[in-house]
C-alpha positions in Angstrom: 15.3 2.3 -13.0 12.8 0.0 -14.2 14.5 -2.9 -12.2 14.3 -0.2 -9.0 10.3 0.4 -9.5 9.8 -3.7 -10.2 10.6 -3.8 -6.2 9.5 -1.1 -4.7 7.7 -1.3 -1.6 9.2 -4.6 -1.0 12.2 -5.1 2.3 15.7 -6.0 3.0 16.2 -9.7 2.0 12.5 -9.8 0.1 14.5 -7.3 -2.4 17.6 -9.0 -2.9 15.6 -12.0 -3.7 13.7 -10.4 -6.0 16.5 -8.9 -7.8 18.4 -12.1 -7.6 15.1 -13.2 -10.0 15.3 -10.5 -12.3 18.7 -10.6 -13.2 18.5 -14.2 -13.7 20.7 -15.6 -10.5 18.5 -18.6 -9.8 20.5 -20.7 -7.8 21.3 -18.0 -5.7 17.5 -16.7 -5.3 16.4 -20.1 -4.5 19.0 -20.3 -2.0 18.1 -17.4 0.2 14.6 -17.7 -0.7 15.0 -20.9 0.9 16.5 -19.2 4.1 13.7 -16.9 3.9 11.1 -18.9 4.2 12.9 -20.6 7.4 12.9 -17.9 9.0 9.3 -16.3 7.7 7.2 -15.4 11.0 3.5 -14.9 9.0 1.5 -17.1 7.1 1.8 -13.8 4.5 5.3 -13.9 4.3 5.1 -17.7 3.5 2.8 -17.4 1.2 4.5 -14.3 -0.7 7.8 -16.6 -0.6 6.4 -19.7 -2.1 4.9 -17.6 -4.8 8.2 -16.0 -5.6 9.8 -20.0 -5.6 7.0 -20.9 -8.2 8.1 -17.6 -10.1 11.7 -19.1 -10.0 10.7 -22.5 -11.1 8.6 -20.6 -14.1 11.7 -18.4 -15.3 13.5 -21.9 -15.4 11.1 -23.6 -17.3 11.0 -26.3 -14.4 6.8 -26.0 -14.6 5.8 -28.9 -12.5 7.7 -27.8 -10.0 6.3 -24.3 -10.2 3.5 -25.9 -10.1 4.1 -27.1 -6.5 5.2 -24.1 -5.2 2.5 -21.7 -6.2 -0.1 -24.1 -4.7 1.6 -24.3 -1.7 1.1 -20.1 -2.3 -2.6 -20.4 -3.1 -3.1 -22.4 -0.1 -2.0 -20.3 2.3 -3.5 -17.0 0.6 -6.9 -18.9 0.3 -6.6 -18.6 4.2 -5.9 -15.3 5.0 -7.0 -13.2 2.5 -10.8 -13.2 1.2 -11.9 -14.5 -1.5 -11.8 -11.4 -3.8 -8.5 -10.4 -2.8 -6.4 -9.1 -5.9 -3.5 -10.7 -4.3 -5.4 -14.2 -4.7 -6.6 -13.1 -8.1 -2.5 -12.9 -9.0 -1.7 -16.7 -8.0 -4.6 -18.2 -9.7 -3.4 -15.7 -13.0 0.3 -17.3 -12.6 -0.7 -20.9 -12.3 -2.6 -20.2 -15.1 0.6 -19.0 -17.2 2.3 -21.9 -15.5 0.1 -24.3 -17.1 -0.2 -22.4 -20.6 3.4 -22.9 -20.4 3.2 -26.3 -19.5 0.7 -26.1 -22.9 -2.4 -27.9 -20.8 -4.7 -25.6 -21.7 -7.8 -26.6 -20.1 -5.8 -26.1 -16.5 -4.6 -22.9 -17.8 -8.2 -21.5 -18.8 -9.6 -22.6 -15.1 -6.9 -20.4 -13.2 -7.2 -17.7 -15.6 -10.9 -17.6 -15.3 -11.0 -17.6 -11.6 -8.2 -14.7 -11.3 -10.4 -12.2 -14.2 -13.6 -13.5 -11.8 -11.2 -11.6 -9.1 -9.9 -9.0 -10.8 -13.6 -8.0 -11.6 -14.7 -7.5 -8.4 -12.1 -6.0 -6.9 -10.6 -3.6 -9.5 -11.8 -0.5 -11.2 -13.0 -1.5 -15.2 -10.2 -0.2 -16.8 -7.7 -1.7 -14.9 -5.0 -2.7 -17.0 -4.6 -5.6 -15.4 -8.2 -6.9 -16.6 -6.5 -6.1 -20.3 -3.9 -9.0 -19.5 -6.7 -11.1 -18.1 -8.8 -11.6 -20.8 -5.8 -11.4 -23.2 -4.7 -14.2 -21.3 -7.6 -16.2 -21.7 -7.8 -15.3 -25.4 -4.4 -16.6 -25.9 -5.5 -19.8 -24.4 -8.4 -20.3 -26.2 -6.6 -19.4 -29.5 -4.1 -22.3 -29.1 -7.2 -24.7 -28.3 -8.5 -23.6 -31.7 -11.8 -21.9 -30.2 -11.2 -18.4 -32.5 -14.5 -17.4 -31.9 -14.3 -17.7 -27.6 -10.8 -16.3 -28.4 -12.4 -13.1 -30.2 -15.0 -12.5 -26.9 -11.6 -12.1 -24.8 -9.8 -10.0 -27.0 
């Protein structure tokens, strides 16, 4: 059930892929991810499979590479969409987690900070969302030693 409302809304192929993700098939999900992005018509549906490649290269722990993909993501997004786009706000959050993963904090805090920049426009102030956001960029500052900066997030 939880698995079923993770990909709601999405279609066909898009859902396999994401379920390929979830259940930890990687090889697999890369593959017809892969296809996907072949045979992709909008710059949307590029964009949206590239992020879902980073997300694969992030479950792996293969960060650099995530790294890659999710740019290639942000790139196209940065196009279509405006600038306060929640969407936009989501890629700039994950490249944040990719670096934090990567532990290069500094390059975590930027994407974190321009996604909650988003996030503040565009959603409602109790968004839980925002919650992640600035526990996000709490987390980082924490690891960087900055307790104080840290506490102003939390």
């Amino acid at each position: 059930n939880h698995l079923k409302e993770e990909v709601q809304g999405s279609t066909g192929w898009y859902r396999m892929g994401q379920l390929m993700l979830k259940v930890g098939h990687f090889d697999q999900a890369e593959e017809l991810h892969q296809e996907l992005l072949k045979g992709a018509s909008t710059d949307s549906d590029i964009a949206y499979i590239y992020h879902q490649l980073g997300w694969l290269k992030v479950d792996q722990g293969k960060y650099p590479k995530a790294i890659k993909f999710l740019e290639k993501s942000l790139k196209v997004y940065e196009q279509i969409l405006s600038s306060n786009d929640p969407e936009l706000a989501s890629v700039y959050n994950n490249i944040g987690t990719t670096y934090y993963g990567m532990g290069e904090y500094s390059k975590a805090l930027e994407y974190y900070k321009k996604s909650l920049k988003i996030y503040e426009t565009s959603l409602p102030p109790t968004h839980p969302v925002l919650a992640i956001s600035y526990n996000n960029i709490g987390l980082v500052y924490k690891n960087m030693g900055e307790y104080s900066k840290a506490l102003e997030y939390y």
